[in-house]
PADO-807001 format. One line per field, with one value per residue: z, x, y of N, C-alpha, C in turn; residue in one letter; residue number from 0. Coordinates in steps of 0.2 Angstrom, whole numbers, plus 5000, padded with zeros to 4 digits. Atoms other than C-alpha are relative to their C-alpha. Example, Ala and Ser with C-alpha at 12.3 -4.5 7.8 and 13.67 -1.06 7.14 Angstrom:
<recs>
n.pz: (5000  4999)
n.px: (5004  4996)
n.py: (4994  4994)
ca.pz: (5039  5036)
ca.px: (5062  5068)
ca.py: (4978  4995)
c.pz: (5000  5003)
c.px: (5004  4996)
c.py: (5006  5005)
padren: (A  S)
lumnu: (0  1)
</recs>
This chain:
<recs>
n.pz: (4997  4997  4995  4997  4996  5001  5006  5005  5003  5003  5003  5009  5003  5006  5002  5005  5003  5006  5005  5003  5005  5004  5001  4995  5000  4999  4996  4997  4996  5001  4998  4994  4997  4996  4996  4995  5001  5001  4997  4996  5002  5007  5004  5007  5006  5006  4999  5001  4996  5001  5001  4999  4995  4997  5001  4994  5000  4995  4995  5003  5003  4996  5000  5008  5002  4993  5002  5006  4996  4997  5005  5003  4998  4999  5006  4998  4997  5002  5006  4996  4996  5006  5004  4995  5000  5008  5005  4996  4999  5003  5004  4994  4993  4995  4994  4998  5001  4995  4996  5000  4995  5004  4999  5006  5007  4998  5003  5007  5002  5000  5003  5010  5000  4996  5004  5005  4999  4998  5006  5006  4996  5000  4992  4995  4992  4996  4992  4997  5003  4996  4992  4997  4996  5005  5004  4997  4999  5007  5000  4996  5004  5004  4996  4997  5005  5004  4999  5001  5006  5001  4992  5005  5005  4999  4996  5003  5001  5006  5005  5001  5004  4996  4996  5004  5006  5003  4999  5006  4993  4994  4996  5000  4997  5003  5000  5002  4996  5000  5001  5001  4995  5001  4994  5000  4996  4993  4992  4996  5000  5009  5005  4999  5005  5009  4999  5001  5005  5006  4997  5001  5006  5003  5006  5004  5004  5004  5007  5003  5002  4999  4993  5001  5001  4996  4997  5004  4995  4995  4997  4995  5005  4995  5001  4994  5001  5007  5005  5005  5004  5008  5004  5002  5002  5000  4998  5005  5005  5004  5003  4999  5005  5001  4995  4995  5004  4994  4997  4992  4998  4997  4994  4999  4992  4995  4998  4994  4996  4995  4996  5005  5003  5000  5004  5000  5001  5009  5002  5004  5006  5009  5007  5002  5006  5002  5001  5005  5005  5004  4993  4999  5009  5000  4994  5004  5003  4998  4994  5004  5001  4994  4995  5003  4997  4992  4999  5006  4997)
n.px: (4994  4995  5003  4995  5000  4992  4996  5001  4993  4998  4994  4998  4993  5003  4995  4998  4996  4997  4997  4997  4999  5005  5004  5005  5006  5005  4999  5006  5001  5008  5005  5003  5000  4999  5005  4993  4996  5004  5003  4996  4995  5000  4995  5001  4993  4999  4997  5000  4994  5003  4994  5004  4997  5005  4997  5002  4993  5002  5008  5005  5004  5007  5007  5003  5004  5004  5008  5002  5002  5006  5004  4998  5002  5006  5005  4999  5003  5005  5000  5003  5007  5005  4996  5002  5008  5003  4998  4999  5007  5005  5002  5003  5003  4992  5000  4995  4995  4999  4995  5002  4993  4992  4999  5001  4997  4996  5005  4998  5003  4999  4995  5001  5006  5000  4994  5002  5004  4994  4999  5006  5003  4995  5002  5002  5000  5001  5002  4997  4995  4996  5005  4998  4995  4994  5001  4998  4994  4997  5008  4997  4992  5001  5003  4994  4996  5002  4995  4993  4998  5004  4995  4995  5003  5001  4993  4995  4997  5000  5003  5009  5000  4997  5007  5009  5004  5003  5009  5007  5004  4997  5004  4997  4994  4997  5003  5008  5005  5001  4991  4996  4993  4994  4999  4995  4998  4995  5005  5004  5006  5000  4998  5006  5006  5000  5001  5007  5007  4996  5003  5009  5002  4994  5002  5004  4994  4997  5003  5001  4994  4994  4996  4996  5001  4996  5003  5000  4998  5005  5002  5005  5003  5002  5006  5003  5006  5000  4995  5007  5002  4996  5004  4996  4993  4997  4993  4994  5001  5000  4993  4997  5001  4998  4996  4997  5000  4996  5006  5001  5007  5006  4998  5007  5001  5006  5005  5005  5001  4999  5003  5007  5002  5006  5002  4998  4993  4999  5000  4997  5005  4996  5005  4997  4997  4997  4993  5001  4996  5007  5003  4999  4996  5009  5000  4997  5004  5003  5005  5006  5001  5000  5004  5001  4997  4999  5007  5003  4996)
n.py: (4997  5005  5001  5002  5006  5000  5000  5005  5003  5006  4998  5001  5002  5000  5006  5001  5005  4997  5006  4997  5003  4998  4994  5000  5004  4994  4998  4999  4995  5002  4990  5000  4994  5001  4994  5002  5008  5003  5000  5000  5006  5004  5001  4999  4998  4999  4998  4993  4997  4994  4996  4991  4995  4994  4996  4993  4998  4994  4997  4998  5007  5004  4995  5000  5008  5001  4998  5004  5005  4999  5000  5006  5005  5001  5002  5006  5002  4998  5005  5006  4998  5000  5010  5005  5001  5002  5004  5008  5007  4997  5006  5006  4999  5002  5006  5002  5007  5007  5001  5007  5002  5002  5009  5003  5001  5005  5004  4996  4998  4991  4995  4998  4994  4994  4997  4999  4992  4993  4998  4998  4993  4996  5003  5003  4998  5006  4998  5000  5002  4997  5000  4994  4999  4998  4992  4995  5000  4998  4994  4997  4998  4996  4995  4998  5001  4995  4993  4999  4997  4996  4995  5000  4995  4995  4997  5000  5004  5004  4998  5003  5006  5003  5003  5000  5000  4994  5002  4995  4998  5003  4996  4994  4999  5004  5007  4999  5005  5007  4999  5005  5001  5006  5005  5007  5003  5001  5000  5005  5000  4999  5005  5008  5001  5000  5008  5003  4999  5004  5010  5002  4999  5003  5004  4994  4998  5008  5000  4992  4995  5004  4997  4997  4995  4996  4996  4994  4993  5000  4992  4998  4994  4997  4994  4997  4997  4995  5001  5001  5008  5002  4999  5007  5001  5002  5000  5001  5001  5007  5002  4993  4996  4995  4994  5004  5005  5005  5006  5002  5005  4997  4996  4999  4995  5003  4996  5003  4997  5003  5000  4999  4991  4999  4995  4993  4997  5001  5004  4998  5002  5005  5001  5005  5000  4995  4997  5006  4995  4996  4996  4995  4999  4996  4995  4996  4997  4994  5001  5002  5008  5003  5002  5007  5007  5000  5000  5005  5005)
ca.pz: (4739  4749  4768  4782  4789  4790  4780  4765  4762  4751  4746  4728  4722  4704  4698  4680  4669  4653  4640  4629  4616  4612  4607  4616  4617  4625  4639  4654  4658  4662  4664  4682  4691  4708  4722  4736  4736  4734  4743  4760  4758  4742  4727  4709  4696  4680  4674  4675  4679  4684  4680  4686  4691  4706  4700  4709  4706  4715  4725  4710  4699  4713  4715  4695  4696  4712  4703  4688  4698  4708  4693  4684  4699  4701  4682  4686  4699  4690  4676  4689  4697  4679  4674  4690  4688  4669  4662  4674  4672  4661  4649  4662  4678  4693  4701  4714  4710  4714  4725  4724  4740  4739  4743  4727  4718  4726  4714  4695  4688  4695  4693  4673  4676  4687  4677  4661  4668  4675  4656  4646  4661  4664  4684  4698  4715  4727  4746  4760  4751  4767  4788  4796  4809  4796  4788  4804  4808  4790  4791  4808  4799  4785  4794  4804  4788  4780  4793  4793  4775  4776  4792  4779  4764  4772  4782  4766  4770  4758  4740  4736  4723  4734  4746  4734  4718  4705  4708  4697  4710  4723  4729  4733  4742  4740  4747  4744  4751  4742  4741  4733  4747  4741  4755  4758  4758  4771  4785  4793  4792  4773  4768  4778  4771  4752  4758  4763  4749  4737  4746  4746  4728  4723  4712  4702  4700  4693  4680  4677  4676  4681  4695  4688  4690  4699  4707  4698  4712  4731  4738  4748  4739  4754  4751  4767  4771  4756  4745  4727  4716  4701  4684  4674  4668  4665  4674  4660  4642  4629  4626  4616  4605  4596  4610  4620  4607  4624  4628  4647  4647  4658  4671  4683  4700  4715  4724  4744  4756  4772  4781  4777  4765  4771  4759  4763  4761  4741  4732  4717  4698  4684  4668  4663  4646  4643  4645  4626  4611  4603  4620  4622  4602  4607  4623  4614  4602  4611  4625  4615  4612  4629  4637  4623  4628  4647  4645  4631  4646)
ca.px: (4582  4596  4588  4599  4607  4623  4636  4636  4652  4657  4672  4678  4689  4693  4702  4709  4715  4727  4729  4743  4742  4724  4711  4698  4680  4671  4672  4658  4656  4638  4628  4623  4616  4622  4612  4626  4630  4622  4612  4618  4634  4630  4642  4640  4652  4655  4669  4676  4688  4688  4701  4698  4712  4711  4717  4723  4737  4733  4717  4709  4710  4703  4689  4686  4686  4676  4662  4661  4661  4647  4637  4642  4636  4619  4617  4620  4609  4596  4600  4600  4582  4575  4585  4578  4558  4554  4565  4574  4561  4550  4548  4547  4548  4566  4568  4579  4595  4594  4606  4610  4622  4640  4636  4629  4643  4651  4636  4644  4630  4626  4641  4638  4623  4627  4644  4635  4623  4638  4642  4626  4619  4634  4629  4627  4622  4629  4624  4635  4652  4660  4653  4646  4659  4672  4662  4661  4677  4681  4666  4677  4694  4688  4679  4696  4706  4696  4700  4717  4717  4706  4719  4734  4727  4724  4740  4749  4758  4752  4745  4725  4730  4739  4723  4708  4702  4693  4671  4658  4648  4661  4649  4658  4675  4690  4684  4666  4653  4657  4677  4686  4698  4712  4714  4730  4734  4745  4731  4725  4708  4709  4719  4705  4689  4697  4703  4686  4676  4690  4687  4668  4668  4682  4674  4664  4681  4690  4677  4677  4695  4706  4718  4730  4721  4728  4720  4719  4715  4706  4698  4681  4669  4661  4645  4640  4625  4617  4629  4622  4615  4626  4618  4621  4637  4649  4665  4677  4675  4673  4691  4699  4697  4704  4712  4715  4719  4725  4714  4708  4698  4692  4690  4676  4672  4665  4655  4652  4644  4650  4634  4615  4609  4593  4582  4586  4605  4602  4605  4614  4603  4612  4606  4611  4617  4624  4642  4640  4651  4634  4628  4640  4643  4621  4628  4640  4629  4622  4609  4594  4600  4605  4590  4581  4592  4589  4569  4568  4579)
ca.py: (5336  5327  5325  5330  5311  5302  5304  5290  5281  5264  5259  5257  5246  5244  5226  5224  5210  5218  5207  5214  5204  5206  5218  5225  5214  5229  5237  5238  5256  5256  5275  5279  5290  5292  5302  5294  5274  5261  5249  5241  5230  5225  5223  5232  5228  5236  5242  5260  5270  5289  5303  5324  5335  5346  5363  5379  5391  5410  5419  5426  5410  5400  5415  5413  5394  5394  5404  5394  5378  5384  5388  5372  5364  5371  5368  5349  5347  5354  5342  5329  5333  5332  5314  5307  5316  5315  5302  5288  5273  5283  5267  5254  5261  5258  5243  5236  5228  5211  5206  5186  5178  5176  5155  5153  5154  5139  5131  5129  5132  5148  5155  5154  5162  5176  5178  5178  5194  5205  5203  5204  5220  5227  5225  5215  5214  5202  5202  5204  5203  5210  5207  5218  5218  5222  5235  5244  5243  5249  5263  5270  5270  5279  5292  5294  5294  5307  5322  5318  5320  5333  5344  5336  5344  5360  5363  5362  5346  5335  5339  5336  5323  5314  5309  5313  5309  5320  5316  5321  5334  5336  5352  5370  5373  5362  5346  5351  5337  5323  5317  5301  5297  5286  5270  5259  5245  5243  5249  5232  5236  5240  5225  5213  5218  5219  5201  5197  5204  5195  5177  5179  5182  5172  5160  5175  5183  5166  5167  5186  5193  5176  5173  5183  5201  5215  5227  5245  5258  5256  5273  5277  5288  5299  5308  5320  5327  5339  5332  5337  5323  5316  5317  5301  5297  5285  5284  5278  5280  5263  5258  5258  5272  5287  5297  5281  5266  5254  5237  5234  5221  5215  5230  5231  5242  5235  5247  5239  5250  5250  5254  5255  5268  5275  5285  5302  5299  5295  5279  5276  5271  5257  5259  5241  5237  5253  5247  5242  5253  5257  5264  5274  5280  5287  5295  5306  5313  5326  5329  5326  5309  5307  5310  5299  5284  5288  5289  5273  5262)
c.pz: (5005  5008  5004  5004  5001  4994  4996  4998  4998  4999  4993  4998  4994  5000  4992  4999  4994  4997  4994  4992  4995  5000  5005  4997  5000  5008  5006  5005  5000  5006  5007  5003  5008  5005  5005  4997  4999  5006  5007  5001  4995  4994  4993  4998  4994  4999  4997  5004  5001  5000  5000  5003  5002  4996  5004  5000  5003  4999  4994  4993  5003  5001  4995  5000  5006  4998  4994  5002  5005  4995  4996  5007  5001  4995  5000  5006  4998  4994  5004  5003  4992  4996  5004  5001  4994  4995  5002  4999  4995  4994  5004  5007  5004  5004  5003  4996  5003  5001  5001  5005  4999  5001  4993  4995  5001  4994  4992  4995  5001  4998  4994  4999  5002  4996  4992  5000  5000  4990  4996  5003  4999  5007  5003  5006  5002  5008  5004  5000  5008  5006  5003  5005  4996  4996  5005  5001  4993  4999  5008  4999  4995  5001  5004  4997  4998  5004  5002  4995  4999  5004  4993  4993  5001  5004  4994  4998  4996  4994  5000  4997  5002  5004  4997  4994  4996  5001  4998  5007  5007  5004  5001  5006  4997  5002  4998  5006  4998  4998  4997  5002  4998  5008  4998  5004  5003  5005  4999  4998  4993  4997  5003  4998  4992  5000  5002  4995  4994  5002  4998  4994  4996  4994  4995  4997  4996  4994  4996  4996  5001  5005  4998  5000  5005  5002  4999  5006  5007  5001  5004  4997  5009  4998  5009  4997  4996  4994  4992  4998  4993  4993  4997  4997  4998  5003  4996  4992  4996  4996  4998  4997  4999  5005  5003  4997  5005  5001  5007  5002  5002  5005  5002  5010  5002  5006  5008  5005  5004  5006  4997  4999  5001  4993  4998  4999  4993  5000  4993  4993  4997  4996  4996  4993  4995  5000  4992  4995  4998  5006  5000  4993  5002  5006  5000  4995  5004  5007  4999  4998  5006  5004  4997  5003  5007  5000  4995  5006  5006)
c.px: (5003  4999  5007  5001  5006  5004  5000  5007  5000  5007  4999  5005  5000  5006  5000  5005  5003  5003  5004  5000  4992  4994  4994  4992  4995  5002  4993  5000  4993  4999  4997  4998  5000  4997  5007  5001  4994  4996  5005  5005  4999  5004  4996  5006  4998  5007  5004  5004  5001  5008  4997  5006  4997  5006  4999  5007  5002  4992  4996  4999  4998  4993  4996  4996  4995  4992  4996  4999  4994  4994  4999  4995  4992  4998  4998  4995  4994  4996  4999  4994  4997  4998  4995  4990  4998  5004  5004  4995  4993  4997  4999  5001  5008  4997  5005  5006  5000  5006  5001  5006  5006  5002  4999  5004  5005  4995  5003  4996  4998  5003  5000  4996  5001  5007  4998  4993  5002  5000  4995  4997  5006  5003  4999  4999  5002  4999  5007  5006  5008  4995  4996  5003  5006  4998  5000  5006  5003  4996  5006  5006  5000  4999  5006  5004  4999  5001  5005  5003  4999  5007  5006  5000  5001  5007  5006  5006  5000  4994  4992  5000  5003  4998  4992  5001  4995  4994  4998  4996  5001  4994  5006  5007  5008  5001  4992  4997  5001  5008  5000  5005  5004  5001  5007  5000  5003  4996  4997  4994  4996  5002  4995  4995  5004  5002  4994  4996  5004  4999  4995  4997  5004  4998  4997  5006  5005  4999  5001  5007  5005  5003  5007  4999  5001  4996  5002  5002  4996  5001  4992  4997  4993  4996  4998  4995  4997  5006  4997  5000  5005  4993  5004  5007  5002  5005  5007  4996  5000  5006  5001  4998  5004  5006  5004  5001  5004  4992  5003  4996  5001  5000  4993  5003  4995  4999  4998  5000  5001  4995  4992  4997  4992  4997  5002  5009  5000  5004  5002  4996  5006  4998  5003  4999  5000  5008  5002  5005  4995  4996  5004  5000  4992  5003  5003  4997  4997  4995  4995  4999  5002  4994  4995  5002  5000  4992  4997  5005  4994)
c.py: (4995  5004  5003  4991  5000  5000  4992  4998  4992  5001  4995  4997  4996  4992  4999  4994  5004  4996  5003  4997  4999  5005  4999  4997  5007  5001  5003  5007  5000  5010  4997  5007  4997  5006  5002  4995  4998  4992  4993  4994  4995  5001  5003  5000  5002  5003  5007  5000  5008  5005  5008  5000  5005  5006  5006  5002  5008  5001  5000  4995  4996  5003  4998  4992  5000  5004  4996  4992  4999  5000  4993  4995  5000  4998  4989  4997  5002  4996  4992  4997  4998  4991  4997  5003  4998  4994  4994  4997  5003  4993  4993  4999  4995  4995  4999  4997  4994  4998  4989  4997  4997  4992  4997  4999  4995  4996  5000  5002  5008  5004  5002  5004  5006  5003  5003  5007  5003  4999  5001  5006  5002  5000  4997  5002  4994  5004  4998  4996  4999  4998  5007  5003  5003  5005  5007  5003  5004  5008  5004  5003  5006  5008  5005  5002  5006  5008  5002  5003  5008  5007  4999  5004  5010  5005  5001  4992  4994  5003  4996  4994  4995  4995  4998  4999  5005  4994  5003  5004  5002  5008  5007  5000  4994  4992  4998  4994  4991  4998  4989  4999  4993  4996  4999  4995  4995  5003  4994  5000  4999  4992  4995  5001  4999  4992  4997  5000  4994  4992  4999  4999  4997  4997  5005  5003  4997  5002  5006  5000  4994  5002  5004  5011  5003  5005  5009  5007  4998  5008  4997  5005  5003  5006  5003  5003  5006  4999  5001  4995  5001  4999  4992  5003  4994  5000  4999  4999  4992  5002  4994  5003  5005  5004  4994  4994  4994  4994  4999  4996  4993  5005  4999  5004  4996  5005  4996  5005  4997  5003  5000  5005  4999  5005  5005  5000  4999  4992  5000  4995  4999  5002  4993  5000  5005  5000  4999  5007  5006  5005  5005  5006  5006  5005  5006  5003  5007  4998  4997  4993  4997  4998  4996  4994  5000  4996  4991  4992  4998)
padren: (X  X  X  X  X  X  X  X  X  X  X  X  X  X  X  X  X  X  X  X  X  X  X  X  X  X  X  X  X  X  X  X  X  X  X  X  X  X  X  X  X  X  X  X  X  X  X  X  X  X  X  X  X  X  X  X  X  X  X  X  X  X  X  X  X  X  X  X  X  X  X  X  X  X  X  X  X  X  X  X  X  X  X  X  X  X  X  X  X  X  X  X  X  X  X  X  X  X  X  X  X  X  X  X  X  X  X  X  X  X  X  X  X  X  X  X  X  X  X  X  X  X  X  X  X  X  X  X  X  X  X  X  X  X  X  X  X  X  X  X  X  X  X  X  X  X  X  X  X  X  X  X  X  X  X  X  X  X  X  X  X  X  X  X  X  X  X  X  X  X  X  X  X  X  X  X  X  X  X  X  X  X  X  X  X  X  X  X  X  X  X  X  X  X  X  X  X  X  X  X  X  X  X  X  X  X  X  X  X  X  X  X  X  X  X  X  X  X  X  X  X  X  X  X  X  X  X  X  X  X  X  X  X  X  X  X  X  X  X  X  X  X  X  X  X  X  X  X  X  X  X  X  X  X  X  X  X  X  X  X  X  X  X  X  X  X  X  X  X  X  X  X  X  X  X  X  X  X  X  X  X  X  X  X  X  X  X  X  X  X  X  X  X  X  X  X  X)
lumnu: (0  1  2  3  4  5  6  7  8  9  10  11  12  13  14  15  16  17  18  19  20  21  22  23  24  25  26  27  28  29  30  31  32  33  34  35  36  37  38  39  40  41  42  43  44  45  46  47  48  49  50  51  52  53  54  55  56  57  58  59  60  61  62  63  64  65  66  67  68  69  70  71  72  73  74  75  76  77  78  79  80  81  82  83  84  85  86  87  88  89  90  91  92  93  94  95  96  97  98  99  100  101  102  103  104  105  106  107  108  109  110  111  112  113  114  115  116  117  118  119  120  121  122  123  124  125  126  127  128  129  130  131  132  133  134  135  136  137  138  139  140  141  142  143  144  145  146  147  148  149  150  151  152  153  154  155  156  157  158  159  160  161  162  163  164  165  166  167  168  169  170  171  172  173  174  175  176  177  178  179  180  181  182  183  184  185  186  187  188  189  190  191  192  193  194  195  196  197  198  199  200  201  202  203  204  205  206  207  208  209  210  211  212  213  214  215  216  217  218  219  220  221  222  223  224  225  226  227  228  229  230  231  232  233  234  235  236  237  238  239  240  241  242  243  244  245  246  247  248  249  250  251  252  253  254  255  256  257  258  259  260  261  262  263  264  265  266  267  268  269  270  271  272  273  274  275  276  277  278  279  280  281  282  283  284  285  286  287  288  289  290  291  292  293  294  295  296)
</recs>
């Protein structure tokens, strides 16, 4: 169970390149399970993108969905307890993500290396992509952001979709425990770290996505204390397909905490080389082969 501590926030920012002219390679949505974030001012890329509306139109449909969402949730965190005793690491056991310094990618050998793992894993870690002066200062605003949105929300004057994002696990009420607060940026504090994490990594992103990629979505993903646990997932489907016949490749989410996760706030598990078509093609089949391909990882 999730300890009481501090609240657990990173922020999330997704960067794509859209090539209209050619088809999609693959796409790196890589399965995770997420408790809270991940580990302290370190960098995971894969690529995903997430999409949940909030819904709400009178008292006794919020009631209705307000029960079923409770239920839904405790079946998920029951399914999450299970993932994470009998079958995360069950075949070779969880390890760290190694985390490698944002120096060495001035080196061009590395960079080939470390560019050609985000592609073959689906993940990376880099170390201290952002200061920790600048994460403070980023880790303050946020914090101050979030019960502005929280007051704004509930006074009617601005919509839910407006400030939040949908999150797997948001917990009970209408921000629950854990929230995907949209940033901008045009706040100072916002626009320096994403200019700092974008400097430090620069060369990694040359190679990845080119200088021409734009930047998808920034937010802050804000776990509080008791938040429940995520069951794996994916964030975005392997595009393109059936429903979604669009190429985005390359997309990737960077993932940097802006303070240090202790134990008790929860920690977020990769399952590397699951961004893959065939991976997910096994994740769709059912439960039975899901928790197969979890336990055989």
């Amino acid at each position: 169970p999730i300890m009481p501590g501090s609240r657990s926030l990173s922020l999330s920012l997704i960067l794509f390149l859209f090539f209209p002219s050619l088809s999609l390679a693959f796409v790196s949505s890589t399965l995770r399970l997420s408790h809270h974030t991940v580990a302290p001012r370190s960098l995971s890329t894969r690529n995903s993108f997430r999409h949940e509306q909030h819904v709400g139109r009178n008292s006794n449909f919020e009631l209705r969905m307000g029960l079923l969402d409770d239920l839904r949730a405790k079946n998920a965190e029951m399914l999450a307890v299970r993932e994470e005793k009998d079958l995360i690491g069950k075949k070779y056991g969880v390890k760290n993500l190694q985390a490698f310094p944002c120096q060495i990618l001035n080196t061009d050998w590395k960079l080939e290396k470390l560019a050609g793992m985000l592609t073959e894993n689906g993940v990376l870690g880099m170390e201290k992509v952002i200061s920790e002066e600048t994460a403070a200062e980023l880790l303050a605003h946020i914090n101050a952001e979030s019960d502005k949105a929280k007051a704004a929300v509930t006074a009617g004057e601005e919509s839910f979709d407006d400030r939040f994002g949908g999150v797997n696990c948001r917990g009970s009420g209408t921000f629950g425990l854990r929230q995907d607060q949209w940033l901008l940026m045009s706040d100072p504090i916002v626009r320096k770290a994403t200019e700092e994490a974008i400097s430090n990594m620069r060369p990694l992103l040359e190679a990845t996505v080119g200088t021409g990629a734009l930047i998808h979505e920034l937010s802050c993903l804000v776990a509080d204390p008791g938040a429940p646990r995520q069951c794996i997932h994916a964030d975005t489907i392997h595009l393109p397909c059936k429903q979604y016949p669009v190429s985005m490749e390359p997309l990737y989410t960077f993932f940097i905490a802006v303070q240090d996760v202790a134990d008790n706030m929860g920690h977020t598990t990769f399952l590397p080389r699951t961004q893959t078509l065939d991976a997910h093609n096994l994740w769709n089949l059912g439960q039975k082969q899901k928790e197969n391909m979890i336990a055989s990882l």
